[in-house]
Each structure stands twice: as structure tokens, then as C-alpha cells.
N, C-alpha and C positions, 0 to 999 in steps of 0.2 A: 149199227155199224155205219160209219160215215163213206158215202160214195169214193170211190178210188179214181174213177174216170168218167167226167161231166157227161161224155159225148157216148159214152155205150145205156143199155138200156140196166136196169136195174136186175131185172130178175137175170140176165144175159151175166150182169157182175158178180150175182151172188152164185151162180151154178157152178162159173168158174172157179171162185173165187175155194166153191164146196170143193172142187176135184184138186187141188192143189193144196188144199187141207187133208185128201185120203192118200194123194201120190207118196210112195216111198222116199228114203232119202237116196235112193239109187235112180229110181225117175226123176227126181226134182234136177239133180248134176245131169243125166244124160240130156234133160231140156236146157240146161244153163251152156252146157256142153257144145249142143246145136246152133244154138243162138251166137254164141261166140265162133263159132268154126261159119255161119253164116255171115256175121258180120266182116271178118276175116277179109272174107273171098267175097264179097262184094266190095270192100272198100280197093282190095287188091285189082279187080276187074273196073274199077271208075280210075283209079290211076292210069292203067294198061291204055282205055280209052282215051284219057286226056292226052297220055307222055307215050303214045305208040310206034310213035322212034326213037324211044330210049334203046340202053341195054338191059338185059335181063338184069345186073347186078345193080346202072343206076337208078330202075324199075325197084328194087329192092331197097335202094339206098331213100327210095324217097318214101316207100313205107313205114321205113323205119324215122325217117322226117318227121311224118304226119303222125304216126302212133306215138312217139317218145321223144320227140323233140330234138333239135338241132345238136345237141352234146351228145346225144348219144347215136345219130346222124354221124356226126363228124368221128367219131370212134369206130363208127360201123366201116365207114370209106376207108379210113387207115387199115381197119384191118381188113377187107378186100384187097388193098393195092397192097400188103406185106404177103396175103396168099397168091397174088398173081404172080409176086416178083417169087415166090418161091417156090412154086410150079414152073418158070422158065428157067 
């Protein structure tokens, strides 16, 4: 089998490599699962730090910036400001 990753040690790759060949398909989504619920909320908490006088919603607005890009950024804002104005 050809190395996956230069910088780990080999037998470190293959034990892995062994336990994610026995994990269930119900282990394998609860790890995929984590990973993305981490990546999430650490991207959400480097925003928070950079933009921590935004508001919560343009806090949010710019998540959706950085994750999905500006079109869907700018759909996001319109519909905030149609839920604000229809909450007043």
C-alpha cells in the first residue's frame, strides 16, 4: 500500500489505517460527524475573535460569506433584514 501521509510513521499509518477498516458505518458518520461539527465552531469562534464588534446576525452573515460565498451571503442578509422588518 502506498504511504498516505509523508510526515506520520508507517506502522502509526497502517494501525490506523487497520481501525477504520473494522469501524462500523455508524462509527465512521459519528467521526465524519465530529469533525465537521468541530470544524464548524472553530471557524465560527476565529470569526467571533477577528469581527467581536459585529452583531450576532452580521457575525453570522459573515459565516455564511466565508463558507458559501458572496451570493449566498447576500441572500442570507436580505433575508435577515425581511425577518427583522417582520418581527417589528
Amino acid at each position: 500500500m502506498k504511504r498516505q501521509s509523508p510526515d506520520t510513521d508507517v506502522k502509526m499509518e497502517a494501525a490506523w489505517i487497520a481501525l477504520l477498516r473494522r469501524a462500523t458505518p455508524a462509527q465512521k458518520f459519528a467521526q465524519v460527524r465530529s469533525l465537521s461539527a468541530t470544524t464548524l465552531s472553530l471557524s465560527r469562534r476565529a470569526i467571533v475573535r477577528r469581527h467581536g464588534d459585529l452583531t450576532d446576525v452580521q457575525l453570522r452573515g459573515l459565516f455564511v460569506y466565508y463558507q458559501y460565498g458572496p451570493e449566498l451571503a447576500d441572500r442570507f442578509q436580505r433575508y435577515e433584514s425581511q425577518r427583522s422588518h417582520a418581527e417589528s
